[in-house]
PyMOL Python script that loads the backbone (N, CA, C, O; Angstrom):
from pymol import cmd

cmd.read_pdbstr("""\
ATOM      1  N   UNK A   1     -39.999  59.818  79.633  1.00  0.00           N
ATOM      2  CA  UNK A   1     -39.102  60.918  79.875  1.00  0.00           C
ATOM      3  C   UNK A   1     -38.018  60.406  80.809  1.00  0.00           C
ATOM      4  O   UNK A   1     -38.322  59.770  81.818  1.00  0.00           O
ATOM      5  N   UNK A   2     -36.312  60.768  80.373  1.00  0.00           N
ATOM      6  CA  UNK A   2     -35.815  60.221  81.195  1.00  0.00           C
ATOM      7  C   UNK A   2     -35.018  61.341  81.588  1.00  0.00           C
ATOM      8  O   UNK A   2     -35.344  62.438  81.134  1.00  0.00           O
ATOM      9  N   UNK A   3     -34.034  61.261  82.351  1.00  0.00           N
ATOM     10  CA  UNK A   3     -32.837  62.377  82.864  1.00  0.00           C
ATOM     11  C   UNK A   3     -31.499  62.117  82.909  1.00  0.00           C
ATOM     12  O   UNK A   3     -31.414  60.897  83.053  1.00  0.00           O
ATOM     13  N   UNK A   4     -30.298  62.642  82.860  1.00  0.00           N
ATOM     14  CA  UNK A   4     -29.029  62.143  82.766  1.00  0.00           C
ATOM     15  C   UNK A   4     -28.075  63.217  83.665  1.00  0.00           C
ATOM     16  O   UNK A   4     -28.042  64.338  83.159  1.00  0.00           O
ATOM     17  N   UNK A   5     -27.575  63.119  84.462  1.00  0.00           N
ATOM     18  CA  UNK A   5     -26.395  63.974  85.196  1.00  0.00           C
ATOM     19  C   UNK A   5     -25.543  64.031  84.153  1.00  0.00           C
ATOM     20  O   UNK A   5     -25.462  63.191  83.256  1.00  0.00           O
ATOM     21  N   UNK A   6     -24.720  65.305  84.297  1.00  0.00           N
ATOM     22  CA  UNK A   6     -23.721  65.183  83.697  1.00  0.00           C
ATOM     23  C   UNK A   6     -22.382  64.490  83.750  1.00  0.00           C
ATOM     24  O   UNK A   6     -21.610  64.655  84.694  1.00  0.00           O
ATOM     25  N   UNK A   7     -22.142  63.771  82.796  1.00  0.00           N
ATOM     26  CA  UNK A   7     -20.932  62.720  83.102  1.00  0.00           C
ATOM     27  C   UNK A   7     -21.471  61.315  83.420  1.00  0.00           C
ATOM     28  O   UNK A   7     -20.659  60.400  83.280  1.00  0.00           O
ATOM     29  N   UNK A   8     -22.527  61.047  83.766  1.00  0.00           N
ATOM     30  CA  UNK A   8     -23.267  59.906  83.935  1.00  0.00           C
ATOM     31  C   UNK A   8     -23.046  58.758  82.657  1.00  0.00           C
ATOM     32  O   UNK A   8     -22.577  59.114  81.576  1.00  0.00           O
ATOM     33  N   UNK A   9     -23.362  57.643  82.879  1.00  0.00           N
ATOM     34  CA  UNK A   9     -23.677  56.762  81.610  1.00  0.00           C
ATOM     35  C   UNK A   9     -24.759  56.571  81.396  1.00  0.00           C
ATOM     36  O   UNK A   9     -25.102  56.476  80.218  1.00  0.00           O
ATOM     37  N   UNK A  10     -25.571  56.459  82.276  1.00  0.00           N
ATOM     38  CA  UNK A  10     -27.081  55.990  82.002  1.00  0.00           C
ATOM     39  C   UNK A  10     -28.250  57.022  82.293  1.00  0.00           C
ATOM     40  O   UNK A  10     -28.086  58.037  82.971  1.00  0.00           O
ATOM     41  N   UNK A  11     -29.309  56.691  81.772  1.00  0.00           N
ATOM     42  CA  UNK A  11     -30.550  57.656  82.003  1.00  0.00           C
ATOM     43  C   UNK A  11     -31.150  57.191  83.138  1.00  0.00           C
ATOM     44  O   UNK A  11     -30.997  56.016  83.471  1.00  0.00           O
ATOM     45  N   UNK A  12     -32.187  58.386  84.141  1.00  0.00           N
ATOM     46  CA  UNK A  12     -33.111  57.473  84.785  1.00  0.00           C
ATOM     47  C   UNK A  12     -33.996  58.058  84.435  1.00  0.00           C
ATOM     48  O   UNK A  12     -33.982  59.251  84.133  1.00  0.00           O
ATOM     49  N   UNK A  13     -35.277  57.048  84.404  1.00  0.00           N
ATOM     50  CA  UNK A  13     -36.768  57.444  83.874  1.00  0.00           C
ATOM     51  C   UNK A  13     -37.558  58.028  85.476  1.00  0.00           C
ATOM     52  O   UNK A  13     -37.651  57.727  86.666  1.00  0.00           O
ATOM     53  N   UNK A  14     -38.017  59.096  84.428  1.00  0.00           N
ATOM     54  CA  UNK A  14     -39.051  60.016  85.090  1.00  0.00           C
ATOM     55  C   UNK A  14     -40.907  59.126  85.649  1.00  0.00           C
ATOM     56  O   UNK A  14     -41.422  58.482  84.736  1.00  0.00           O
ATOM     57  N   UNK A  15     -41.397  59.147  86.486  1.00  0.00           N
ATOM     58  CA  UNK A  15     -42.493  58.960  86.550  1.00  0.00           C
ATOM     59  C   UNK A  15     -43.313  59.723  86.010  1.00  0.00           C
ATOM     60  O   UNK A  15     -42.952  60.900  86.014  1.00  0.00           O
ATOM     61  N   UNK A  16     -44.631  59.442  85.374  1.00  0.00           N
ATOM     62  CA  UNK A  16     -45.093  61.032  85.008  1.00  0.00           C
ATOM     63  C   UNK A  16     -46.760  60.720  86.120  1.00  0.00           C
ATOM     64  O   UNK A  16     -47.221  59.610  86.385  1.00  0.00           O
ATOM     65  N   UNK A  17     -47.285  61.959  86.523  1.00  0.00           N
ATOM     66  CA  UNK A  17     -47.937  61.885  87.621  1.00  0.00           C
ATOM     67  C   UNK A  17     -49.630  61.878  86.798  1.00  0.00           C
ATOM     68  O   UNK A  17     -49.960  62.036  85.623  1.00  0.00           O
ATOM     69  N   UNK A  18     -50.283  61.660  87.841  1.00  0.00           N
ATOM     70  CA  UNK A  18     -52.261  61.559  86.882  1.00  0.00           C
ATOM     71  C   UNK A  18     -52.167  63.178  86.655  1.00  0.00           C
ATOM     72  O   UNK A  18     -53.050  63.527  85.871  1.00  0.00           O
ATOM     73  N   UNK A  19     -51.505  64.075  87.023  1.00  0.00           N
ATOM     74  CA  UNK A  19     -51.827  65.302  87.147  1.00  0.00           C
ATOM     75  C   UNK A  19     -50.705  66.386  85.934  1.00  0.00           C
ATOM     76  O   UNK A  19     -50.498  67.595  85.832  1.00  0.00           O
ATOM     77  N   UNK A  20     -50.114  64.904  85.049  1.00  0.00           N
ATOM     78  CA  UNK A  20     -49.035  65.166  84.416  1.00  0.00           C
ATOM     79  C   UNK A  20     -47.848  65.933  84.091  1.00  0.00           C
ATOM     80  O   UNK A  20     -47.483  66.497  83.059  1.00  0.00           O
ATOM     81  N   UNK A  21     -47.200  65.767  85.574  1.00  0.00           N
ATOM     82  CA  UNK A  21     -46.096  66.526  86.127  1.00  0.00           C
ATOM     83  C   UNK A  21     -45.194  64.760  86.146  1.00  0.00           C
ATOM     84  O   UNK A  21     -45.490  63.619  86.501  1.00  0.00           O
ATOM     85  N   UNK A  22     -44.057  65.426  85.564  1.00  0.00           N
ATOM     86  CA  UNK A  22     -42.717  64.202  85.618  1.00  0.00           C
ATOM     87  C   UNK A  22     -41.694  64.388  87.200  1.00  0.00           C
ATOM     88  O   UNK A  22     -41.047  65.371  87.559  1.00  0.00           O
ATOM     89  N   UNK A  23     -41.881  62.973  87.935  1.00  0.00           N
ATOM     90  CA  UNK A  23     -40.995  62.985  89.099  1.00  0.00           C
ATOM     91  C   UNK A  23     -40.356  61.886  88.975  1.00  0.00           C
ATOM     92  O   UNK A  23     -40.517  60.952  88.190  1.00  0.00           O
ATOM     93  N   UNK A  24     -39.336  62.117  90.116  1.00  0.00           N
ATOM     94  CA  UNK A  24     -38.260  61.158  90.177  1.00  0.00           C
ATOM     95  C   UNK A  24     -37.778  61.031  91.736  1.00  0.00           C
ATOM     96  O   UNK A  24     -37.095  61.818  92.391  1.00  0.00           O
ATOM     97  N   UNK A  25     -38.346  59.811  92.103  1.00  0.00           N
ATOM     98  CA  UNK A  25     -38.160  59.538  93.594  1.00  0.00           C
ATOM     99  C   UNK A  25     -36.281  59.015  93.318  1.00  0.00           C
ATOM    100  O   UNK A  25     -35.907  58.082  92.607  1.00  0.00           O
ATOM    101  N   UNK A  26     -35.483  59.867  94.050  1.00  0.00           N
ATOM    102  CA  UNK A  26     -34.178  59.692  94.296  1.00  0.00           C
ATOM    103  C   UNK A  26     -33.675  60.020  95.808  1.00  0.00           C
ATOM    104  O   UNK A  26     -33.958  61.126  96.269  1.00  0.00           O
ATOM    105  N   UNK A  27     -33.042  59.227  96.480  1.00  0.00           N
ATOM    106  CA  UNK A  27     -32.243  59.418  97.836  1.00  0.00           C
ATOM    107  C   UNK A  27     -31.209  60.901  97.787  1.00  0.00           C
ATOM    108  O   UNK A  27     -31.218  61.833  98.591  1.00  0.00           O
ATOM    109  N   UNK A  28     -30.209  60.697  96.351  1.00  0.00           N
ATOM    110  CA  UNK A  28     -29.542  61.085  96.092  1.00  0.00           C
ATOM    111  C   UNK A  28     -30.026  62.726  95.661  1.00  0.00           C
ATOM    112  O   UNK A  28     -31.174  63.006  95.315  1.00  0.00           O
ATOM    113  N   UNK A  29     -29.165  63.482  95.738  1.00  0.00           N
ATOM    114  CA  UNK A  29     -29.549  65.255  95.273  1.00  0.00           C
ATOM    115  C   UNK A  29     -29.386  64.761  93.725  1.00  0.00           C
ATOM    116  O   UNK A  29     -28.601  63.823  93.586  1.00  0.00           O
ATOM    117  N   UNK A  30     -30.084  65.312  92.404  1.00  0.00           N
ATOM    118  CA  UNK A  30     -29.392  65.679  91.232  1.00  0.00           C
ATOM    119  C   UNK A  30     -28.633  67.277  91.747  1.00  0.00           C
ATOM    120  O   UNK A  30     -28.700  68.160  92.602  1.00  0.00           O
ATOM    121  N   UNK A  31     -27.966  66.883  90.617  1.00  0.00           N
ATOM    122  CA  UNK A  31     -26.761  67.887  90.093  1.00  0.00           C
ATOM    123  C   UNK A  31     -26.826  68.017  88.646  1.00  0.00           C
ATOM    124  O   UNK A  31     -26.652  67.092  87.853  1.00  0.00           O
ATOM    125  N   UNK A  32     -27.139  69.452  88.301  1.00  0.00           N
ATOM    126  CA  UNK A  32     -27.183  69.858  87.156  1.00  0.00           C
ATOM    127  C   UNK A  32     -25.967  69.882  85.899  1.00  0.00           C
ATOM    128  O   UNK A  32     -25.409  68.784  85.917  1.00  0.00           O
ATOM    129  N   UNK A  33     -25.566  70.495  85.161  1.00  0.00           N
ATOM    130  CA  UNK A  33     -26.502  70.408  84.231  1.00  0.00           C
ATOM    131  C   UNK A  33     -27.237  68.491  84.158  1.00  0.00           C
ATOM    132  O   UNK A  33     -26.749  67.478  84.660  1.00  0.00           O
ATOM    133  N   UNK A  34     -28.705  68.674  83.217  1.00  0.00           N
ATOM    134  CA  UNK A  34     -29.069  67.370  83.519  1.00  0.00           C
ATOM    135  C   UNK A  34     -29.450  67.088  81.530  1.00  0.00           C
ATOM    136  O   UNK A  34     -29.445  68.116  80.853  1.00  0.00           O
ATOM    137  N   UNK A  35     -29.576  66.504  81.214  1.00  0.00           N
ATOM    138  CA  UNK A  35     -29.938  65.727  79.643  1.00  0.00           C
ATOM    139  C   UNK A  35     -31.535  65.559  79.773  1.00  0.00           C
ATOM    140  O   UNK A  35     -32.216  65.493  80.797  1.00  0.00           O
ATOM    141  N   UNK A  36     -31.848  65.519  78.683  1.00  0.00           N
ATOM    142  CA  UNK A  36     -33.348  65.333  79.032  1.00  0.00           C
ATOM    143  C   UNK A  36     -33.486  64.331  77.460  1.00  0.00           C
ATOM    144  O   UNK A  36     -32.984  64.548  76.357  1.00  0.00           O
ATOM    145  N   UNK A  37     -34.592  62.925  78.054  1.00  0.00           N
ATOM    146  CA  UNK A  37     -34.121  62.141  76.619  1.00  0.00           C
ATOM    147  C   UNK A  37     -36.099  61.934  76.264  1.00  0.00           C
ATOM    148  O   UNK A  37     -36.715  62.167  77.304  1.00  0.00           O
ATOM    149  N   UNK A  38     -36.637  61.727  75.587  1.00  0.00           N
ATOM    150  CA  UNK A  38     -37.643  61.134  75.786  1.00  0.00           C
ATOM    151  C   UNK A  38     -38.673  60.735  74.138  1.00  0.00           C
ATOM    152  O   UNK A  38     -38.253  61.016  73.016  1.00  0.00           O
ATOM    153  N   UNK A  39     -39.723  60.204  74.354  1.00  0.00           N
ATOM    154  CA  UNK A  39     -39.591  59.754  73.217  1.00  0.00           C
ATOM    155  C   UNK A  39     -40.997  60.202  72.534  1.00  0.00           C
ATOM    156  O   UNK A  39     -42.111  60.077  73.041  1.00  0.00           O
ATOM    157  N   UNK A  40     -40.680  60.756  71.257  1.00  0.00           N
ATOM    158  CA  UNK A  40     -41.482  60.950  70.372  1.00  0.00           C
ATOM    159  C   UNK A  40     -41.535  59.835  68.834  1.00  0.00           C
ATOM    160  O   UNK A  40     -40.685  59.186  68.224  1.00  0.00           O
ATOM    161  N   UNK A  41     -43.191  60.101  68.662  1.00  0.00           N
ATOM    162  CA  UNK A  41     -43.704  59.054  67.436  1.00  0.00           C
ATOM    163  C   UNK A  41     -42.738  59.112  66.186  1.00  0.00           C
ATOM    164  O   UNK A  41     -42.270  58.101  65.661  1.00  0.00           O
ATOM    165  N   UNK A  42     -42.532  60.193  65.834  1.00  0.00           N
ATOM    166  CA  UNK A  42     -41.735  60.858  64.514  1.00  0.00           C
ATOM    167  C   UNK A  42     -40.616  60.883  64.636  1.00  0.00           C
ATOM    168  O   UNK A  42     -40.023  61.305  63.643  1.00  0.00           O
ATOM    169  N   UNK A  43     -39.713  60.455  65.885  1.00  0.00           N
ATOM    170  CA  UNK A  43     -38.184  61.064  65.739  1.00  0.00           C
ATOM    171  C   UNK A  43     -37.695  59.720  66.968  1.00  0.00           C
ATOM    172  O   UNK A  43     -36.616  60.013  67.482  1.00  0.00           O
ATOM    173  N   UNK A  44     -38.143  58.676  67.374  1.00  0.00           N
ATOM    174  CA  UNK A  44     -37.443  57.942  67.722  1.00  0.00           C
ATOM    175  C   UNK A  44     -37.325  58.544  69.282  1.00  0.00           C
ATOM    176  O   UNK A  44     -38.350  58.978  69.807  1.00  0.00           O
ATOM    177  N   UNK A  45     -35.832  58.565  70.141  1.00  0.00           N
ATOM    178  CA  UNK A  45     -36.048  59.346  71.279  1.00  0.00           C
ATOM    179  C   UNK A  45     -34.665  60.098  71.469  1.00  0.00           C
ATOM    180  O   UNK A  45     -33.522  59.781  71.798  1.00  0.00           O
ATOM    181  N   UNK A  46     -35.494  61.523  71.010  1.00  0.00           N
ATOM    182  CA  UNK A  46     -34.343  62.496  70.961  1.00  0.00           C
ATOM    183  C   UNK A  46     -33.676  62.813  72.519  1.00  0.00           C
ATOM    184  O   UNK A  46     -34.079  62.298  73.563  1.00  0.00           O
ATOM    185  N   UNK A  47     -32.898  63.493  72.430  1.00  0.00           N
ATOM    186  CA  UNK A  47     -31.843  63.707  73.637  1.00  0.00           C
ATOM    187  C   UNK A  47     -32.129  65.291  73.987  1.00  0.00           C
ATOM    188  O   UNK A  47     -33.099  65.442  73.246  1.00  0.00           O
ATOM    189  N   UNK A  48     -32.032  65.958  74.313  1.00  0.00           N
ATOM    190  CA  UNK A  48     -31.404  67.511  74.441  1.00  0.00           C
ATOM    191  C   UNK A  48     -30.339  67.940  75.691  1.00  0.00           C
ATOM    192  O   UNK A  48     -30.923  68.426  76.660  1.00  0.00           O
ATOM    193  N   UNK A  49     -29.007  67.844  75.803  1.00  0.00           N
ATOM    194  CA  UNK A  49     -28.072  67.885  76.523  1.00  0.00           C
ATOM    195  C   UNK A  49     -28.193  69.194  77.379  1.00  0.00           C
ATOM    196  O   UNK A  49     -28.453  70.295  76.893  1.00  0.00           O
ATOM    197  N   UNK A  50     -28.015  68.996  78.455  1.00  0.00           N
ATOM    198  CA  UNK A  50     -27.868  70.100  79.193  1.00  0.00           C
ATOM    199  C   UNK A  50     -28.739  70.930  79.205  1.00  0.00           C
ATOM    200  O   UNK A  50     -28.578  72.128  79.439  1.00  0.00           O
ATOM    201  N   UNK A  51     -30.132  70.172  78.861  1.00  0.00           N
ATOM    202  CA  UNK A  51     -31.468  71.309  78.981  1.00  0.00           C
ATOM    203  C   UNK A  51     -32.044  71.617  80.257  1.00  0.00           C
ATOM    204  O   UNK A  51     -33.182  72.029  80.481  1.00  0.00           O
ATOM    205  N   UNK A  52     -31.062  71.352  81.116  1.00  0.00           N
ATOM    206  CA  UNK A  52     -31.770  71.714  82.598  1.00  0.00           C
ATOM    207  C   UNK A  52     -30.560  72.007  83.382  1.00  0.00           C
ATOM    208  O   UNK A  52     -29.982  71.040  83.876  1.00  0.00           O
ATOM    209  N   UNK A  53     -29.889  73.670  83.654  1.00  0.00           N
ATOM    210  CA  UNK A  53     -28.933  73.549  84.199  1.00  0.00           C
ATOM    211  C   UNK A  53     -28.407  73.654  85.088  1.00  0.00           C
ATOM    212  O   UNK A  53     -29.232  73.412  85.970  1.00  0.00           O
ATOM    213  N   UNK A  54     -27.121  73.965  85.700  1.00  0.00           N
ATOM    214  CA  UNK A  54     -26.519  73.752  86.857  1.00  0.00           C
ATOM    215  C   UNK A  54     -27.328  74.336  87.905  1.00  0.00           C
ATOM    216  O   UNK A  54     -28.211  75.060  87.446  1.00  0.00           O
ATOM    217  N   UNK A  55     -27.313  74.275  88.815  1.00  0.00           N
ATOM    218  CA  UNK A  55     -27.885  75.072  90.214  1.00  0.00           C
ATOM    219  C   UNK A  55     -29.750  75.297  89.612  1.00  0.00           C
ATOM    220  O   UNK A  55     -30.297  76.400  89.608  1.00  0.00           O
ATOM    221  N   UNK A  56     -30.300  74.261  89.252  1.00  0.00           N
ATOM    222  CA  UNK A  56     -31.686  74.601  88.765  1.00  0.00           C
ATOM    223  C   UNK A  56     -32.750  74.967  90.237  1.00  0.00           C
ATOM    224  O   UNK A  56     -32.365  74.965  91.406  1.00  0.00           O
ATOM    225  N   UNK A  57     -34.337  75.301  89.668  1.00  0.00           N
ATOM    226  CA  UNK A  57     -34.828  75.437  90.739  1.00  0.00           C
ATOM    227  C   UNK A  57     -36.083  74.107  90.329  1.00  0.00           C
ATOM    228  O   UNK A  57     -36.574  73.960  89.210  1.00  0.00           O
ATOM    229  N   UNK A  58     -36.343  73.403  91.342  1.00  0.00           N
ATOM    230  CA  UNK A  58     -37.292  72.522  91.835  1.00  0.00           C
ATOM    231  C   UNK A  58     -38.567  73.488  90.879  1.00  0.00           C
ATOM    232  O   UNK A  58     -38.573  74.719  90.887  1.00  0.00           O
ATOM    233  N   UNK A  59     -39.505  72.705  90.161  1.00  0.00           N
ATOM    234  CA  UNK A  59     -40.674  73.926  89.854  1.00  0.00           C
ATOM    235  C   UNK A  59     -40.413  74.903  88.970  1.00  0.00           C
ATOM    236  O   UNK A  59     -41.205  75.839  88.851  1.00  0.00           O
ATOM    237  N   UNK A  60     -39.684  74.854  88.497  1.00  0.00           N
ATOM    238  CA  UNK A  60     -38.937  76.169  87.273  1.00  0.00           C
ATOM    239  C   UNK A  60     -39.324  75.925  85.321  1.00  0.00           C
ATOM    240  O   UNK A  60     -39.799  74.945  84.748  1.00  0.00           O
ATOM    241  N   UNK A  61     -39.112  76.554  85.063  1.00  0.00           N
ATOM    242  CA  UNK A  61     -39.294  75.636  83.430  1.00  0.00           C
ATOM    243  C   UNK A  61     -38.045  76.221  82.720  1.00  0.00           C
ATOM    244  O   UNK A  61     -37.434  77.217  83.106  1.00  0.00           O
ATOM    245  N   UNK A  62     -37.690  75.321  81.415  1.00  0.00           N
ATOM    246  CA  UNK A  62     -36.277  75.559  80.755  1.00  0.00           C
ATOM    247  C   UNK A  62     -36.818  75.596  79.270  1.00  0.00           C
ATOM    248  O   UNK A  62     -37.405  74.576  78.909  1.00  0.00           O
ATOM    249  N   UNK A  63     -36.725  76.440  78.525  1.00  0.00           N
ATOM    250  CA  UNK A  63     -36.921  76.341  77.343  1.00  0.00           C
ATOM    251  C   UNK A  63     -35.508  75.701  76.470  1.00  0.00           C
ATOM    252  O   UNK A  63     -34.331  75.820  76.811  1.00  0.00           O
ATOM    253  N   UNK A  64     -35.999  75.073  75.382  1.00  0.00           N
ATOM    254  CA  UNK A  64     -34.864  74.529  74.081  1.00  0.00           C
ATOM    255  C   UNK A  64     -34.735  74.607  73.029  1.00  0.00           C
ATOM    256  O   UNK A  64     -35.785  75.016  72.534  1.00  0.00           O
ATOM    257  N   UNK A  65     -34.286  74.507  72.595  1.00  0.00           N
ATOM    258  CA  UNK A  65     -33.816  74.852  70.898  1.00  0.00           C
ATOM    259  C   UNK A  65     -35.035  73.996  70.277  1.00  0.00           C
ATOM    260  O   UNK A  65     -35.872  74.464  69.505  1.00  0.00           O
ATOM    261  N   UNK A  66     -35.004  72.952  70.642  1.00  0.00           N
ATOM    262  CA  UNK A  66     -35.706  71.329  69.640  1.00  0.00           C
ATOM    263  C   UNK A  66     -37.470  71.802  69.702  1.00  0.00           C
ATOM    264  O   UNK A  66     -38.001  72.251  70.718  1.00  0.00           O
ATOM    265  N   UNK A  67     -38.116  71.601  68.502  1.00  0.00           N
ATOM    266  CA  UNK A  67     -39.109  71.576  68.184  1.00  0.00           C
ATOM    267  C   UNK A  67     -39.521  70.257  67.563  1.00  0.00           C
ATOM    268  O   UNK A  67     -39.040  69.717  66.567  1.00  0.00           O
ATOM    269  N   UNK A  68     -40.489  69.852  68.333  1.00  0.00           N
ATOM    270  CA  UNK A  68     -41.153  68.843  67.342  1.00  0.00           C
ATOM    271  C   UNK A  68     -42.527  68.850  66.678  1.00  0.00           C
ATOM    272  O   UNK A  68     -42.848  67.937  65.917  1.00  0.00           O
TER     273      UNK A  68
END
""", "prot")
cmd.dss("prot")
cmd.show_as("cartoon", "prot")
cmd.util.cbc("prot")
cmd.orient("prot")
């Protein structure tokens, strides 16, 4: 699982925890909206843009269009 700021070029990968919650040790604040990329058996590694958005909350959940 990775993440993307908006306007960014690159992804950064998520840790995923024994308790399987995804973190991301950063200095820096994110700033929303964020991309969410990650990878499934059947589809390679889809993207979903802006599935996490501006002003989010820490602990929150975002639903998306994409079904796999």
């Amino acid at each position: 699982m990775d993440v993307k700021e908006k306007g960014a070029n690159d992804f950064t990968e998520l840790k995923e925890s024994p308790a399987n919650t995804w973190t991301l040790e950063s200095k820096a604040q994110l700033l929303g909206p964020l991309s969410v990329r990650f990878a499934a058996k059947s589809s390679g590694y889809p993207v979903v843009d802006d599935a996490i958005p501006a002003g989010f909350k820490v602990g929150s959940d975002y639903r998306t269009s994409l079904q796999l």
